[in-house]
N, C-alpha and C positions, 0 to 999 in steps of 0.2 A: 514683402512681409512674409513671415513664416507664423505657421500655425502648427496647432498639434494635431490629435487624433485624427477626428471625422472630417476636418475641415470647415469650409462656407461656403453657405450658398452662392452659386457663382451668378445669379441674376439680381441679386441687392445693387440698386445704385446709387442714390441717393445719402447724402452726409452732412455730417456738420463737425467742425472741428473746434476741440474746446482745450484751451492753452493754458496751466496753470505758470504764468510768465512771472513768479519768482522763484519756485522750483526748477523751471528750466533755465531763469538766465544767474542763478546762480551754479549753475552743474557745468554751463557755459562757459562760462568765466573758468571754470576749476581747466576746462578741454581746452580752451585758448592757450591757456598758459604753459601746459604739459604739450603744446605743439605750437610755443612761439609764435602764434597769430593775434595779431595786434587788432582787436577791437574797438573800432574808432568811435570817439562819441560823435553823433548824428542821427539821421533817420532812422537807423536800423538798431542803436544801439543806446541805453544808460545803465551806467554803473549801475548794480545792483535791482534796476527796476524793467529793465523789457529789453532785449534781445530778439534781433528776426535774424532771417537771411535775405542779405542785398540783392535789392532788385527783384522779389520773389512777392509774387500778390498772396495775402493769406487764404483766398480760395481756391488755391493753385494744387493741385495732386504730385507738387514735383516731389516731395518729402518719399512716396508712399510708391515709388515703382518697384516694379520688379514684382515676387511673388504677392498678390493681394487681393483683398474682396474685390470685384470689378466695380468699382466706383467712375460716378461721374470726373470729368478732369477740373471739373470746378463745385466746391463747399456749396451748399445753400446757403450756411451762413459760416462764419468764422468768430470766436470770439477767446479777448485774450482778458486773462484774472492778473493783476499785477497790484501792487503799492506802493508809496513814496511818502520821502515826507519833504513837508513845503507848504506852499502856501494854494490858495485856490487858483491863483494864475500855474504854476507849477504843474499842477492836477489836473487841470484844463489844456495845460500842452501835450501833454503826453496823452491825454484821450484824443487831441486834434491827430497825433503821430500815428497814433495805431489806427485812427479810421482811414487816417492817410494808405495804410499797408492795409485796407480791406478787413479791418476786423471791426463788429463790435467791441468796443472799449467797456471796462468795466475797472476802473483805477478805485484805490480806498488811499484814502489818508491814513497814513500810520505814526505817533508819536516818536517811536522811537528808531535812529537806524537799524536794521540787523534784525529786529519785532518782524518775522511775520505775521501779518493782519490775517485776523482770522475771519473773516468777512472771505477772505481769496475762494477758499476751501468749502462754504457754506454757499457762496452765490453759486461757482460753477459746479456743485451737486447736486443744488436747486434747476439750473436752466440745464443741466444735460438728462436729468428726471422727466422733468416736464414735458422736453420737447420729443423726447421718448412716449410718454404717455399719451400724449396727442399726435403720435405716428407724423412727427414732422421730419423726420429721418428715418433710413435701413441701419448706417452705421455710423456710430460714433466713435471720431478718432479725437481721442487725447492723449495731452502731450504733458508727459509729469512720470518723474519716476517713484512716487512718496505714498506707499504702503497703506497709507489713510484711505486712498480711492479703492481701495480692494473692497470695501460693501458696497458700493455703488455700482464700479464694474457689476459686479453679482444683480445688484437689480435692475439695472436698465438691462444685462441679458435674462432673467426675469420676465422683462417687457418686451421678448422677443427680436430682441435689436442686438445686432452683432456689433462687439467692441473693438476697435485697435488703437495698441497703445503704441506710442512713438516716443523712444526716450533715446540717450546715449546707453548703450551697453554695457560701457564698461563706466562708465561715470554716475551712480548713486542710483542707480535702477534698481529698486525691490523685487527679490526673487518672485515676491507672491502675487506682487500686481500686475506681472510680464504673464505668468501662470493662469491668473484668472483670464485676460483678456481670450478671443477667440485668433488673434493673432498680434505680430509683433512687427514692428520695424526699426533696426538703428538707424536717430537721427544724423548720429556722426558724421557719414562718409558724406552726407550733402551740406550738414553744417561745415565741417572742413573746408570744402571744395567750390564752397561760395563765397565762404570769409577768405580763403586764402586768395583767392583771383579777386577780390573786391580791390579797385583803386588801381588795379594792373594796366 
């Protein structure tokens, strides 16, 4: 991760990581395509609703090497924001998936395809506030490049918590939301390099 001025504290350990999983696995889908990597439907992946990297637990630090706050190598918790539409069997597999990958699930039914549910944006601003306010975390990493988190970023560092955002760099990352965070990391080169070796 790269940071600006002053830096951070190098003794923060402790995280949780908060996944806005239709902002990223639609940015996803855009990087697949623009590098011919074929994302297979399965565990790791559906159209339009949740995207991981194969074989990678969501409370894994592999995302976040290289320059970064010194965090633990494993989340206290992990949680992913996603929507679908379907039915309550449909809604209930994909929370089964993502616990399966180490996350809190948090899925919303949505009517319409392509809608996104504005439930995503208000639950994970809610539980990355909170868990702030009640000192359950140092750092919060989220994963979303969508301009809307820039007041949030601003209060949970507010509440003395240093933020890092994980997005793609060059795929729909908001200048201002990379800006506010106290540091930064492309998801790319590990998204790449996981999907590309998957099934090899």
């Amino acid at each position: 991760m790269t940071g600006g001025g002053g830096g951070v504290d190098p003794y923060l350990r402790r995280w949780m990581l908060f996944v806005d999983g239709e902002n990223f696995t639609f940015r996803a889908q855009d990087v697949a395509r623009k590098n011919q990597i074929a994302l297979g439907e399965g565990d790791f992946y559906t159209k339009d609703v949740l995207v991981w990297l194969p074989k990678v637990a969501a409370t894994e630090a592999v995302i976040y090497s290289g320059a970064r706050p010194r965090i633990q190598g494993h989340a206290i918790r992990s949680y992913y924001y996603t929507s679908a539409k379907g039915d309550e069997d449909k809604i209930n597999d994909i929370r089964r998936r993502l616990w399966k990958l180490s996350f809190q699930p948090e899925v919303f039914k949505k009517t319409r395809q392509g809608q996104k549910a504005k439930g995503v944006d208000i639950v994970l601003a809610r539980d990355m506030l909170t868990h702030a306010f009640f000192n359950n975390y140092d750092v919060a990493v989220l994963i979303s490049g969508d301009g809307d988190y820039v007041p949030l970023v601003t209060e949970v560092k507010r509440l003395g918590k240093v933020v890092c955002v994980a997005f793609f760099e060059d795929s729909g990352l908001n200048p201002e939301l990379r800006l506010s965070a106290d540091a930064f990391a492309d998801i790319g080169p590990s998204f790449r390099s996981h999907w590309q070796g998957f099934g090899k």
